[in-house]
C-alpha positions as CSV (number, residue, x, y, z in Angstrom):
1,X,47.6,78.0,22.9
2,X,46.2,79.3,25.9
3,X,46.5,77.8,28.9
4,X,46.5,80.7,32.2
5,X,43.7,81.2,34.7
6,X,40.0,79.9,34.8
7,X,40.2,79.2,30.8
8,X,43.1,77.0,31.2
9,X,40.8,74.8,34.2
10,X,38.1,74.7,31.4
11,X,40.4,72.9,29.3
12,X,41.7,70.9,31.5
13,X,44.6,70.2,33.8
14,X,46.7,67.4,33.2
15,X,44.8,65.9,31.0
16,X,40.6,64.8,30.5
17,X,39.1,64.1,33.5
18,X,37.3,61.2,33.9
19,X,34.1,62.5,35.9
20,X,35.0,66.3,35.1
21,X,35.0,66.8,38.5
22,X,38.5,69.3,40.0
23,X,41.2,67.1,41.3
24,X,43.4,68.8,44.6
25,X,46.9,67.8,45.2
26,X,49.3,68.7,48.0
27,X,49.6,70.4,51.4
28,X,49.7,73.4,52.6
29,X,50.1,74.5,56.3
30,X,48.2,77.7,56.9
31,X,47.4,79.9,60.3
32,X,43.8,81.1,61.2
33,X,43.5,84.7,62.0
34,X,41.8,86.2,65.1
35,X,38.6,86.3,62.9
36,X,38.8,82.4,62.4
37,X,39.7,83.4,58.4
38,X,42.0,81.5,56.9
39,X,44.0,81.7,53.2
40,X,42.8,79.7,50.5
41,X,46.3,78.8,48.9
42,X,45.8,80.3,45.1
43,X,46.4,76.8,43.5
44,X,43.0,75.6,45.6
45,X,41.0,78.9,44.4
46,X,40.6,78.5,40.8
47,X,39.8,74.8,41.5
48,X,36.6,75.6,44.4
49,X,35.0,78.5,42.6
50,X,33.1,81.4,44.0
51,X,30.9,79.1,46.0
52,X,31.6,76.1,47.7
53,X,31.1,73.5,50.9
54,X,32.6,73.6,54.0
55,X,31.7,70.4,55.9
56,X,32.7,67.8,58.8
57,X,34.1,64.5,56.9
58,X,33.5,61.6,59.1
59,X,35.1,59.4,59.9
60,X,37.8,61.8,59.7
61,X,38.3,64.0,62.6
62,X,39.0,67.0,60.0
63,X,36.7,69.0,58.1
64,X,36.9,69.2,54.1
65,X,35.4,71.8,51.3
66,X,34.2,70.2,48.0
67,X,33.4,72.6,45.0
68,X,29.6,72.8,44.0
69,X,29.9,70.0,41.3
70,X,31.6,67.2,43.9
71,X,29.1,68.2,46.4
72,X,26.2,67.9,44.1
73,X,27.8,64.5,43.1
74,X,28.4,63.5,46.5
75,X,24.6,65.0,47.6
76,X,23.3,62.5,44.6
77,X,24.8,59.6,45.6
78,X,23.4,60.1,49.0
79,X,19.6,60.5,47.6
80,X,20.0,57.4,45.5
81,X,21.1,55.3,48.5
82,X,18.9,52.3,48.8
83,X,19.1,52.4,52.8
84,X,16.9,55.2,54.3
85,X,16.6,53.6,57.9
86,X,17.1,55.7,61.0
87,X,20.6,55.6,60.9
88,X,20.6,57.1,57.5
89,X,18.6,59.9,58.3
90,X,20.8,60.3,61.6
91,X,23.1,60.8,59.7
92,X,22.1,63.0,57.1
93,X,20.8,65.1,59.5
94,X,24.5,64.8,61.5
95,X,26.1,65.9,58.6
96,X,23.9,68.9,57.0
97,X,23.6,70.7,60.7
98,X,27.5,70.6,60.1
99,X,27.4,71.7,56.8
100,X,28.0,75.5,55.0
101,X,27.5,76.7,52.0
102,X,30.7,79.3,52.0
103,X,32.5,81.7,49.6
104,X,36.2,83.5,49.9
105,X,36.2,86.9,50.9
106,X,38.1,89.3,48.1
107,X,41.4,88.4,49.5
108,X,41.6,84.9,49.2
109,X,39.7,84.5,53.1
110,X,37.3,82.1,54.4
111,X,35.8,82.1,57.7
112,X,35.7,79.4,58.9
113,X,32.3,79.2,61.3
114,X,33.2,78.5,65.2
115,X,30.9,75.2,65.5
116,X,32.6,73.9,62.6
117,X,36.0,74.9,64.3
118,X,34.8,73.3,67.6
119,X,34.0,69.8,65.9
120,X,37.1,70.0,63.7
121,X,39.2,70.8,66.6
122,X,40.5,73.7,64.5
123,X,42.5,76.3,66.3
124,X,45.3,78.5,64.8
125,X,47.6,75.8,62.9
126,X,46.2,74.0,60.1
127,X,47.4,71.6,57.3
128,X,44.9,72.2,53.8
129,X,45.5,68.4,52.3
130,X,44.6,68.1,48.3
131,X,42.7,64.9,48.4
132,X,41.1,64.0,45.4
133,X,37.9,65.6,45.0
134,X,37.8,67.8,47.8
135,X,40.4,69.5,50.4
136,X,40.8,68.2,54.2
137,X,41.1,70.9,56.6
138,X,43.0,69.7,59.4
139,X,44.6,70.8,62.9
140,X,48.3,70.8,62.2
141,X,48.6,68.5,65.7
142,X,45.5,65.8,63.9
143,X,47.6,65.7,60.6
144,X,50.5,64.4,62.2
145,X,48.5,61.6,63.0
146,X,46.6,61.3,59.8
147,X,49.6,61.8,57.6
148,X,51.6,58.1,58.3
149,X,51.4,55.8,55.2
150,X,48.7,52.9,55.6
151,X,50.0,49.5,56.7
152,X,49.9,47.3,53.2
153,X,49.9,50.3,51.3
154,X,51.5,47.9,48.1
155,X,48.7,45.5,48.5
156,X,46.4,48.2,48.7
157,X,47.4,49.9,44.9
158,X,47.5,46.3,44.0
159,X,44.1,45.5,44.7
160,X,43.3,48.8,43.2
161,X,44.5,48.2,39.9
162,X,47.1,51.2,40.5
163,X,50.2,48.9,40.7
């Protein structure tokens, strides 16, 4: 059996996935360059692909990159929203003028654009968090913040059928 590099995340890691879609776990703390680049941890690579989103996530005062399939998933579920009302398309068009299509330089490097560093607060420190179906990019100073456990957190994996 095989199971190393992009064959083994054809067949699957840890298991079927339900929607097919990559799953990211864990966190990483990182440091932005001069150049705003930053190092996409290996584990995070093989998961995004060549070509991938960099985006704002509101409400979350971070920003997050979703591979081409979650984004396309993500991009569907916004067209088939029932509600197109002016606060949809405000923000539609709130969150695609914050939006990049981006790829990693041969090293492992993504630039990270300046506006999108401006709205994410993004400096030199970051925190890369696994979550789910895409990865939160976050100033190491906004994680600390982000990362405390929710109140209720039993009742909350209760309610979601995970405990």
């Amino acid at each position: 059996m095989e199971y190393s590099g992009k064959k083994w995340l054809d067949v699957g890691l840890g298991g079927a996935s339900m929607s097919g879609l990559p799953k990211f776990t864990g966190r990483f703390e990182h440091t932005l360059d001069d150049k705003g680049r930053l190092t996409i941890p290996a584990r995070f690579r093989a998961r995004l692909g060549d070509h991938f989103v960099l985006t704002i996530a509101p409400p979350e005062p971070c920003l997050a990159m979703y591979p081409e399939s979650a984004w396309s998933e993500f991009c569907a579920k916004l067209e088939a929203a029932a509600r197109k009302d002016d606060q949809y398309r405000s923000f539609v068009r709130h969150l695609f003028a914050h939006t990049e299509e981006v790829s990693l330089d041969s090293q492992g490097r993504l630039i990270v654009p300046a506006a999108l560093r401006e709205y994410g607060k993004v400096e030199r420190d970051v925190i890369l968090v696994g979550a789910l179906t895409r990865i939160e990019l976050w100033p190491a100073e906004g994680w600390k913040a982000a990362s405390k456990p929710p109140d209720g957190m039993a009742k909350l994996m209760t309610e979601l059928g995970l405990y």
